[in-house]
N, C-alpha and C positions, 0 to 999 in steps of 0.2 A: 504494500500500500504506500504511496507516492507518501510525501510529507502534507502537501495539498488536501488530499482527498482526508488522510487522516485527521486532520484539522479537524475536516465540514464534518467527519464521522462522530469524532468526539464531539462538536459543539451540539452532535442533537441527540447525544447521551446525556449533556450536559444539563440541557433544556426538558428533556424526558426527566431527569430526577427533580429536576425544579417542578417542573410541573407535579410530579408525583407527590413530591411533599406538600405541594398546595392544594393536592386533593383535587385539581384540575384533569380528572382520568384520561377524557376526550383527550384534550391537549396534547398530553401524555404519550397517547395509544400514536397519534400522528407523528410525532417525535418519533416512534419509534420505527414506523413504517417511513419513516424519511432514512434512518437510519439503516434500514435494511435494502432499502434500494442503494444502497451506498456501500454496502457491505457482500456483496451477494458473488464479487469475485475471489472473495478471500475468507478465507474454509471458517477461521477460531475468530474474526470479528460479525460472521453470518452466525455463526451459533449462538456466541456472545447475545448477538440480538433475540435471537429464538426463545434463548434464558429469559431474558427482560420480557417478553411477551408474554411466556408461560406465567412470572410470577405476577405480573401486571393482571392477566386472566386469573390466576388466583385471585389478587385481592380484591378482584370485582363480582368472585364469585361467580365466573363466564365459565359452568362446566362445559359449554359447548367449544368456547376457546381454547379451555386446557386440552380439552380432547385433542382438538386438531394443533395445538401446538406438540402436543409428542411425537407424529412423525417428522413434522419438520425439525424438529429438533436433533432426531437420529438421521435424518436426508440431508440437511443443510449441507454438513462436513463436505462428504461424498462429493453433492450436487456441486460444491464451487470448486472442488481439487478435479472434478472431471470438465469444468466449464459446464454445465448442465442447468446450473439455475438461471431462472425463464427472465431476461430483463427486465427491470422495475415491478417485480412480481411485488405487492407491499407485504405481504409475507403473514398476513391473516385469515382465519380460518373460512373468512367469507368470499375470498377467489383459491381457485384451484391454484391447487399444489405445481403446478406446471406452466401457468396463464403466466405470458409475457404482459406486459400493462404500459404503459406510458409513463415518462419519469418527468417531475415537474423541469420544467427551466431549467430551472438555476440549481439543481443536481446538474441535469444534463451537462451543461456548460461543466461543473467541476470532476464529470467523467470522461468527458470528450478532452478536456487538459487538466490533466489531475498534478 
């Protein structure tokens, strides 16, 4: 991970725990799917993220999320060390495990020159 990219990755880990403390969940949850679309070529900061979703889904009580954050959590690895995770997938249990998606701007821009 370029020094660039890892900036923008950490700043919305940073902003996901702020949010999180503030009990801001939504906020939060976007934070972390900014994060994972940021993360999704490199194996231990795309699980890193998966982490954070599962516990995130924990504390909201989203058995539907924890559900689906378990496979992703054992695929994540795999899917970035094979190049296999689907671009800007935001990496929740409500698009498919495979769905490519659209990545806002200004990600875009810090993956296209990271």
């Amino acid at each position: 991970m370029s020094p660039t990219l890892r900036r923008a990755f950490e700043r919305e880990l940073v902003q996901f725990a702020e949010k999180s403390a503030a009990r801001e969940l939504d906020a939060a949850w976007k934070c972390l799917e900014r994060a994972h679309a940021l993360s999704q070529g490199y194996a231990v900061p795309h699980v890193r993220v998966h982490g954070a979703m599962f516990w995130l889904a924990v504390r909201r009580g989203d058995v539907r999320e924890i559900l689906g954050q378990i496979p992703r959590l054992l695929l994540a690895g795999p899917a970035s060390l094979l190049g296999r995770a689907p671009r800007g997938n935001t990496g929740g249990s409500n698009v498919g495990i495979l769905t490519p998606m659209a990545i806002p701007s200004d990600l875009e821009e810090i993956l296209r020159h990271p």
